[in-house]
C-alpha positions in Angstrom: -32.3 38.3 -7.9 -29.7 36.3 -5.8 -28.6 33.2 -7.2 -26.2 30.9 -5.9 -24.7 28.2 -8.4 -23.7 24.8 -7.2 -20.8 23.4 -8.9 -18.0 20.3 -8.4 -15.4 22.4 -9.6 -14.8 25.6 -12.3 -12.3 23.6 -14.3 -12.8 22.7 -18.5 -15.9 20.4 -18.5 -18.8 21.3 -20.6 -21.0 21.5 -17.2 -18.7 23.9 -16.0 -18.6 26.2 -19.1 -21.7 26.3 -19.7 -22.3 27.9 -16.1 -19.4 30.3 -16.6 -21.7 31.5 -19.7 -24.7 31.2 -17.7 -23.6 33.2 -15.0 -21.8 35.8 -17.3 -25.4 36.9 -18.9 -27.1 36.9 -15.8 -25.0 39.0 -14.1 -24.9 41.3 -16.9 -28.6 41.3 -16.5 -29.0 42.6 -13.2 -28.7 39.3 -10.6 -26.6 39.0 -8.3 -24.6 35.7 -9.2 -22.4 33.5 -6.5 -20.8 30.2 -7.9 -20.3 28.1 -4.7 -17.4 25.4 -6.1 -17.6 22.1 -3.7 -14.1 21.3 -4.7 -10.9 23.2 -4.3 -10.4 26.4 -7.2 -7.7 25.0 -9.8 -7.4 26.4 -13.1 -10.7 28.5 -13.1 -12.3 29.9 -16.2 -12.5 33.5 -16.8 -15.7 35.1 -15.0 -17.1 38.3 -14.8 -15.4 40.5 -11.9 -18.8 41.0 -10.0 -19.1 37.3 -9.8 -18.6 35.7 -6.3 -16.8 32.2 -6.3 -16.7 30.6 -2.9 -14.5 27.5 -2.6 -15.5 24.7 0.0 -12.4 23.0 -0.2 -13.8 19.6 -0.2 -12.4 16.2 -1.4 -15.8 14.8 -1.8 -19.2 15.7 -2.0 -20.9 14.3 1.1 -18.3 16.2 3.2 -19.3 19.1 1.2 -22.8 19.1 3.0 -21.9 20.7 6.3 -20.3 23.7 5.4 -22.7 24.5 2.3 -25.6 24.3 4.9 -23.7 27.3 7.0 -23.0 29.4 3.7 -26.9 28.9 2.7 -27.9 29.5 6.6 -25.4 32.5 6.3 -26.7 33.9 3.0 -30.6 34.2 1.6 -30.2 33.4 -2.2 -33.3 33.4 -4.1 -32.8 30.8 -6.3 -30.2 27.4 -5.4 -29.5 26.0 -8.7 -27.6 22.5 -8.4 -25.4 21.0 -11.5 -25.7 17.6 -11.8 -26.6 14.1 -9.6 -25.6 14.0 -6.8 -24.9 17.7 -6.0 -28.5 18.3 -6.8 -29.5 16.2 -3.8 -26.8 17.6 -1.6 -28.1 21.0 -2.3 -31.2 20.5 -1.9 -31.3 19.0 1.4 -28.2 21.7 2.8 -31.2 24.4 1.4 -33.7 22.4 3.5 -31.7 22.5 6.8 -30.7 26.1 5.9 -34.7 26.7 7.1 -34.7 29.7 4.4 -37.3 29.7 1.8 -35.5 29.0 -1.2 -36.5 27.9 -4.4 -34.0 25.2 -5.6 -33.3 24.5 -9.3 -31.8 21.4 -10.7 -29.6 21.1 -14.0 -29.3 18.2 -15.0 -26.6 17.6 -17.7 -26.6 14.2 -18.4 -28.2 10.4 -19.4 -28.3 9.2 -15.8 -29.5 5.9 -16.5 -25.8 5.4 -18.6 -24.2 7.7 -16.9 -23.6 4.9 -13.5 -24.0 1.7 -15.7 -20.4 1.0 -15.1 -20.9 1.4 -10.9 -21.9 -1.7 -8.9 -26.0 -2.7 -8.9 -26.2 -1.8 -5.1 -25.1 1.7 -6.1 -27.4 2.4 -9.7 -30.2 1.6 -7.2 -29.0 4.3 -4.6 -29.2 6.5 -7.5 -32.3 5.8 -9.4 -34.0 5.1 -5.8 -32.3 9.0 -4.5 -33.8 10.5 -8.2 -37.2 9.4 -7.6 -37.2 10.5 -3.8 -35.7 14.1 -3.9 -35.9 15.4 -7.5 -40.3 15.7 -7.5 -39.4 18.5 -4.8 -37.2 20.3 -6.4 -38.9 23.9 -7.7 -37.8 22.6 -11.4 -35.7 20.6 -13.3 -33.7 21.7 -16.0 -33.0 19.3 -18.3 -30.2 20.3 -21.6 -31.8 17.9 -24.4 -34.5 16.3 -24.8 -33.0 13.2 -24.3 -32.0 13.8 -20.2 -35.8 14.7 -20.3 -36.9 11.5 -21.3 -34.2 9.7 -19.3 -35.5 11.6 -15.9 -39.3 10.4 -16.5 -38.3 6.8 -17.1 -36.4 7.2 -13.7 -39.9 8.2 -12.1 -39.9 12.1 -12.3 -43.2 13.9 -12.8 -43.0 15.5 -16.6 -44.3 19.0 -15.1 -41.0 19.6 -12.7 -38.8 19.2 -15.8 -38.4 22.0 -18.9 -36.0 21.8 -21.6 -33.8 24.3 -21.8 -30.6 23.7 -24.6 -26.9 24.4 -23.4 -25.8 28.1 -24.8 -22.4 28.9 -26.3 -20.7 32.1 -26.8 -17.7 30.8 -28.5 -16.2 34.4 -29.9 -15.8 35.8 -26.3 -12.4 35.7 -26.2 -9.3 35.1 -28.8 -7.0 32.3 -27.9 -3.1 33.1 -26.5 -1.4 30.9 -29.0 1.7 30.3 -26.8 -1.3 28.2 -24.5 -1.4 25.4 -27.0 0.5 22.4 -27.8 3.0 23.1 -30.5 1.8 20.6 -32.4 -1.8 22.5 -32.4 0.3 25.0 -33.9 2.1 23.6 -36.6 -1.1 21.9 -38.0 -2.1 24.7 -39.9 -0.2 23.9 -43.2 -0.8 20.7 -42.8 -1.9 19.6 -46.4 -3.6 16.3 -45.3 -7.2 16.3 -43.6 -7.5 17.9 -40.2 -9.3 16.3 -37.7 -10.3 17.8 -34.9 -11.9 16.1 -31.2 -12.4 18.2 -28.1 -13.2 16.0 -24.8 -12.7 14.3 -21.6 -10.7 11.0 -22.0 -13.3 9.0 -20.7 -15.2 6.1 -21.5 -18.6 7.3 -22.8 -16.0 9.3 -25.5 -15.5 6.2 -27.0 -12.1 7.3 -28.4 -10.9 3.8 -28.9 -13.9 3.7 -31.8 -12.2 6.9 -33.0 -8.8 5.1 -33.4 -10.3 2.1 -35.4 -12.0 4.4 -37.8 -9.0 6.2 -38.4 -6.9 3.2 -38.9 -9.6 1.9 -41.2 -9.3 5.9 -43.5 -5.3 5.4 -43.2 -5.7 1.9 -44.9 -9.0 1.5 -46.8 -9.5 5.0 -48.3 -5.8 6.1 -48.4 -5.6 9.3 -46.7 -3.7 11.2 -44.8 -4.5 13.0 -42.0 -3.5 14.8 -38.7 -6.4 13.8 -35.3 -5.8 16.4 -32.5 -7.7 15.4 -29.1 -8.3 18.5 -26.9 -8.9 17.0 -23.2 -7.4 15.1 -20.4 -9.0 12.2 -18.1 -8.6 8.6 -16.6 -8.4 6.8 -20.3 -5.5 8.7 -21.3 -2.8 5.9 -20.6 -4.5 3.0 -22.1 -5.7 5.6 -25.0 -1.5 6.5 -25.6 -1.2 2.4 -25.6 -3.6 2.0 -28.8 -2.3 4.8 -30.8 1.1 3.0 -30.9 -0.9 -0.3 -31.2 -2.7 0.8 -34.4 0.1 2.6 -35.3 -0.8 5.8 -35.9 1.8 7.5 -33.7 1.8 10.3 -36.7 -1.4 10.5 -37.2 -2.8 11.1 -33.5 -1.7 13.3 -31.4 -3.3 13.9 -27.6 -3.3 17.6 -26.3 -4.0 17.1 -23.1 -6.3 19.5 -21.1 -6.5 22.7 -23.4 -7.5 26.2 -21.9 -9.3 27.7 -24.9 -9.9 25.6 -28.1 -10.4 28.7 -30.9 -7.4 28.1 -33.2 -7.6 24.6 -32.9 -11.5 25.0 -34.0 -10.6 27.9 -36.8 -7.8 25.0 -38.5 -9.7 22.3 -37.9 -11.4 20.8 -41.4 -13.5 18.3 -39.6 -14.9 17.8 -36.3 -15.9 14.1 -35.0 -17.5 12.9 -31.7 -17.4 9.4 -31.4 -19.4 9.3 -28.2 -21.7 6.0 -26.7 -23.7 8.6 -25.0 -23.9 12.3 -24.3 -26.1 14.5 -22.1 -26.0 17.5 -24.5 -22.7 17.1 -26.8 -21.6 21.2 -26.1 -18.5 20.6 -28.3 -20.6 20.4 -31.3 -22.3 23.2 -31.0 -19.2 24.9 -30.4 -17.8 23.4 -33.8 -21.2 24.6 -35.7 -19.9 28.1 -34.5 -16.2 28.0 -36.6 -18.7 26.6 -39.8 -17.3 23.2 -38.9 -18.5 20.0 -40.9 -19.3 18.3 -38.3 -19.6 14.0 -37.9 -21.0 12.3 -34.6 -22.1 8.8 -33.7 -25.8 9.4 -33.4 -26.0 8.6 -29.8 -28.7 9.4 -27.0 -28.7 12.4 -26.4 -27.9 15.2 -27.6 -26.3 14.9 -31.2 -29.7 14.4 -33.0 -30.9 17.1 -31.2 -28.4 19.5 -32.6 -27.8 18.5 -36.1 -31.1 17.6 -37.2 -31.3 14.7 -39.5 -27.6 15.2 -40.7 -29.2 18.5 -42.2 -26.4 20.1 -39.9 -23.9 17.5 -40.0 -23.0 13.5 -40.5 -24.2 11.3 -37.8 -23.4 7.5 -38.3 -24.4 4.3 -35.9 -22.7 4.0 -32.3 -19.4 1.9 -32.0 -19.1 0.7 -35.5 -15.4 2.4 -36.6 -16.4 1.3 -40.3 -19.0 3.4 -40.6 -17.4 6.2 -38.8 -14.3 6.0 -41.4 -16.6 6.0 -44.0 -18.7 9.2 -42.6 -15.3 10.9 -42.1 -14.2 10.1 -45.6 -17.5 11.5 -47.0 -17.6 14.3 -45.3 -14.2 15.8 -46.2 -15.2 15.1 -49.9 -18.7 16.9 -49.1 -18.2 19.5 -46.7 -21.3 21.4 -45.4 -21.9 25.4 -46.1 -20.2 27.0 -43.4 -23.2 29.9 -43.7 -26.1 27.1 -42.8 -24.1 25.7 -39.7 -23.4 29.4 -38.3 -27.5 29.8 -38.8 -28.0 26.7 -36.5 -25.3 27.7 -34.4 -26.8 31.2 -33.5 -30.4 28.9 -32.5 -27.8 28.5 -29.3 -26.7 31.5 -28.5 -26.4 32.7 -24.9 -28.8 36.0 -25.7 -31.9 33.2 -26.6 -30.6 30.9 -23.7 -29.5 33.0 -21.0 -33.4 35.1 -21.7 -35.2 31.7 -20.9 -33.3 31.0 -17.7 -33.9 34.6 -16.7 -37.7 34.6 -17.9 -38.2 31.1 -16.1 -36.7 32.6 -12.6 -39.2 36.0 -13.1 -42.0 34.0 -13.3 -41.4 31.4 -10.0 -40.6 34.8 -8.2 -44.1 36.4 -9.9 -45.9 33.3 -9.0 -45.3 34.0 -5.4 -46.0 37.0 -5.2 
């Protein structure tokens, strides 16, 4: 099978690793995989050799339209798969006006209808109106929780074009090259005091500012000490820097910055938190359930729930309330979960399971027509 990946860019999101994994299996299972990036390449994860990557070298997606039509004119993939509102659209329509018969998948990886909330009225409407329109003639929707799923039919999609299929991991791929990592990251290790670990984008649905009160409220209320390492770079990171000295805990939190690969600061790491106001899947902790991580999490839509169960697989606590955030951290270094039961959960995601229902999905659309 030929199948031609539609991505943004190839850079340290959770969208884009989990396609790097993706496309890993699949072309270890026979297909021939091509990543078509709409952006420029910069700082690219590692990718199987027999992978094609195809830069557009476009600023924005619109202007990406034009010359993906010629590469899909040019090229008869078997299967488009899009990544994400609005490349989606802009891949199905270039596949359309490619006038080869192409079955086009979506991914969809995350809460639309939060997602946008920020963006002007005019514009949610452009979006919610441009979901109803173009994703019921898609081939299939993917959707990674449960949650997106529920989200898409709200928006006005027919329940039969969507199919749940969780994100995979495959976290022990590769061993970390220390000298990549902040030197703080490093010196952590001996650190006697409780090691908090966050891995994501600076952005607003991360809700690190809730983060910051909680661990004010643990460095005041319940007396301890502690290091908070935040793996990941993005447009909060100024204002973030401003309440760190605000709530004075210029010892206590350190940003990282964009990180290349996470593993030592996962293997050190006694806690894991994700103090998210939403979350299309929440990849980071599954990633965390693969070091035997204790994991805490708001218990947000979507995503969290889905992968810790009832707090059988971790603690969640209610969204944007830092008191109960200090207090789940708290409890949670003084109860730790068995490391054995979160590797057991952890494996329920593995890219051998995951990869095998993509593959099984695309073998039977290409039986069907047959």
């Amino acid at each position: 099978m030929k199948i031609c990946f539609l991505l943004n860019n190839l850079e340290l999101g959770g969208a884009e690793r989990v396609i790097a994994i993706l496309s890993d299996y699949l072309a270890c299972h026979n297909c021939d995989v091509t990543i078509v990036v709409l952006n420029k390449l910069n700082n690219q994860q590692a990718l199987n050799s027999s992978i094609k990557i195809i830069p557009l070298n476009q600023n924005k997606v619109l202007s990406s339209f034009f010359p993906l039509r010629a590469l899909l004119k040019e090229n008869k993939y078997d299967f488009i798969i899009g990544n994400m509102w609005p490349i989606t659209i802009i891949g199905f329509i270039a596949s359309l006006f490619s006038f080869k018969k192409t079955d086009v998948l979506f991914i969809e990886h995350c809460i639309i209808s939060n997602e946008y909330n920020h963006q002007s009225f005019a514009f949610q409407c452009i979006v919610k109106l441009s979901i109803r329109l173009f994703y019921n003639f898609s081939s299939k929707i993917i959707c990674v929780s449960n949650g997106v799923k529920n989200d898409l039919q709200k928006l006005g999609v027919k329940k039969a074009k969507l199919k749940v299929i969780l994100n995979p991991v495959d976290v022990h791929s590769k061993l970390i090259d220390q000298e990549e990592c902040d030197q703080h990251a490093l010196n952590w290790k001996n650190f006697t005091g409780i090691k908090i670990l966050s891995v994501g984008n600076l952005r607003k649905n991360k809700n690190y500012p809730n983060l910051f009160k909680a661990l004010k409220i643990l460095k005041e209320k319940y007396n301890q000490n502690f290091i908070s390492l935040i793996a990941g770079d993005g447009p909060e990171k100024e204002s973030l820097s401003f309440l760190i000295k605000e709530y004075s805990l210029e010892n206590h939190v350190i940003l990282l910055g964009g990180v290349q690969d996470t593993e030592s600061l996962y293997r050190n790491a006694d806690i894991f938190v994700l103090s998210s106001d939403f979350e299309g899947f929440g990849m980071v902790l599954v990633e965390a359930l693969g070091y035997g991580k204790t994991i805490v999490a708001t218990d947000c839509e979507s995503g969290p729930r889905e992968i810790l169960g009832n707090s059988e697989h971790g603690y969640l606590c209610s969204v944007d309330n830092p008191e109960r955030l200090a207090e789940s951290i708290n409890t949670a270094h003084l109860n730790k979960l068995n490391p054995d039961i979160l590797l057991k959960r952890y494996k329920d995601f593995d890219i051998s399971l995951i990869g095998k229902e993509y593959l099984t999905l695309m073998q039977k659309m290409k039986s069907d027509q047959s």
